[in-house]
N, C-alpha and C positions, 0 to 999 in steps of 0.2 A: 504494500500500500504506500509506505513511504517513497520506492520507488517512482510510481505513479504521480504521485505527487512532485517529487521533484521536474520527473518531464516534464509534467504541465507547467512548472514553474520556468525551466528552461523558455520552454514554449512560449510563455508570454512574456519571456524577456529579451530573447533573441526574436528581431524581428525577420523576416524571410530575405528582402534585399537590403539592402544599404540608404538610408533615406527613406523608407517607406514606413508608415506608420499606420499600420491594420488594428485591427480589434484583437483582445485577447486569447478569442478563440480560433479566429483565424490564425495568431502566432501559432497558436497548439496546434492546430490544425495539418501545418507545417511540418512540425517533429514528427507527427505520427504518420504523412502520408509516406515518406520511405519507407518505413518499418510496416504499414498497414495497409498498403495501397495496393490496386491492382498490377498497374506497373512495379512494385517492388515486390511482389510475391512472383510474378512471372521472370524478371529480373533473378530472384535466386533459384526459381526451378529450374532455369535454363542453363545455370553456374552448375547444377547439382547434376544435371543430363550430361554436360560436356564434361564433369569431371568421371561418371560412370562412364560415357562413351573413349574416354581416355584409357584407360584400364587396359584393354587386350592390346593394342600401339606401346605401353609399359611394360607388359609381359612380352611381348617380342622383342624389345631391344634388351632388356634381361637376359631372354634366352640366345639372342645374338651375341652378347659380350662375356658371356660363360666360355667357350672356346678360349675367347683371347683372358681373359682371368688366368684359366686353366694354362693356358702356356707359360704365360707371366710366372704363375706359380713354381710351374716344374722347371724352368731356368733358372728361378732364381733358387732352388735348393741344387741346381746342376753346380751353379758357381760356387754355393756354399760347400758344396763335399770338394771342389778343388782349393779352396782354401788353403788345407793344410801343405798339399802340398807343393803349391806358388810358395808356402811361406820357406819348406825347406830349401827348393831351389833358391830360392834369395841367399839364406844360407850358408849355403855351400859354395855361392859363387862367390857374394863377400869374403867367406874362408879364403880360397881359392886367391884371390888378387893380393899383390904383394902389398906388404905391409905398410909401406912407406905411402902407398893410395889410398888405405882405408882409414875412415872417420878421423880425419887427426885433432882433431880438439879432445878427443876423449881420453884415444890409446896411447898418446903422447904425455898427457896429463895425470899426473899423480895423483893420489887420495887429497894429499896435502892443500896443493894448487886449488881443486877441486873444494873443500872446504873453505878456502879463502876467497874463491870467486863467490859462493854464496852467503859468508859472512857478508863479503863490502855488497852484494845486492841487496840482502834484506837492512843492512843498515842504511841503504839508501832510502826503504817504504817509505818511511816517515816523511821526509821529504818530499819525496814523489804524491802522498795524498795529502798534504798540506796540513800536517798536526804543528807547523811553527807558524802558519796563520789564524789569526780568530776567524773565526764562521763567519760574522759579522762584518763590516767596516770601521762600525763605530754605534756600539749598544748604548754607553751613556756618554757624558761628557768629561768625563774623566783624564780623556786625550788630553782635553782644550785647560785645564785647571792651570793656574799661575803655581799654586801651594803645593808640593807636591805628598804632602806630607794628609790633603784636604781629602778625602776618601768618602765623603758623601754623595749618592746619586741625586741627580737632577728631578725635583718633584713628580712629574708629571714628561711622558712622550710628546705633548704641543709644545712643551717647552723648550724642547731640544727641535721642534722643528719650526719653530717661531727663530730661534739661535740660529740654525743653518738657513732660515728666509733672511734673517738681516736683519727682524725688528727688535 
């Protein structure tokens, strides 16, 4: 009921164009004839026919794109069982290649080395996300103090931006 009610309140509050100003039943009148009308009940039966007439047109490209699924599928476990062994031949051929070619940052490079490059990285972090700057610019006015010894925040946020206007 309340439902109802509100419609009709829409109804007579929205008027149908722009500039026009009907009676209040006529506004109601308005809401309901989409919802209630002959052209909008034929309007959804027709919506409701093409979405059933759709159906067997859905079931055949379904049935059309099962084949190519089905292929998709069995290649791609085709690739998956050679996996392993792409991975040994990589393997065996980096074995295989003389030493002085393979990975040299790594096999050239000590535990020690190795430890030092990722001490000076991580001691870089900090740096690098900005823990030696404040989040901020400038939270109170504390920058701008003459005293430095003065450690009081500034009353009030307009006030600091009354200060950065100039008055």
């Amino acid at each position: 009921m309340s439902m109802l009610g509100c419609l009709l309140l829409a109804g007579c509050y929205a008027a149908p164009e722009f500039g026009v100003h009907d009676t209040w039943l006529t506004r109601a009148g308005h809401v309901f004839a989409s919802d209630f009308s002959v052209a909008g009940w034929k309007h959804r039966s027709d919506g409701f026919a093409r979405a059933v007439a759709a159906v067997p047109g859905e079931v055949d490209r379904v049935q059309r794109l099962e084949p190519l699924a089905t292929a998709i599928a069995h290649s791609t476990v085709q690739r998956a069982v050679l996996v392993p062994q792409h991975a040994m031949t990589l393997v065996t051929t980096e074995a295989a290649r003389p030493a002085h070619l393979r990975s040299p940052d790594f096999t050239r490079l000590g535990p020690d080395r190795i430890a030092h490059d990722v001490a000076e990285a991580l001691a870089g972090v900090p740096m690098l996300l900005g823990f030696d700057r404040r989040p901020l610019g400038e939270w109170d006015d504390r920058e701008h103090r003459t005293d430095p010894h003065d450690d009081r925040p500034e009353a009030t946020l307009w006030r600091r931006v009354a200060r950065r206007l100039g008055q």
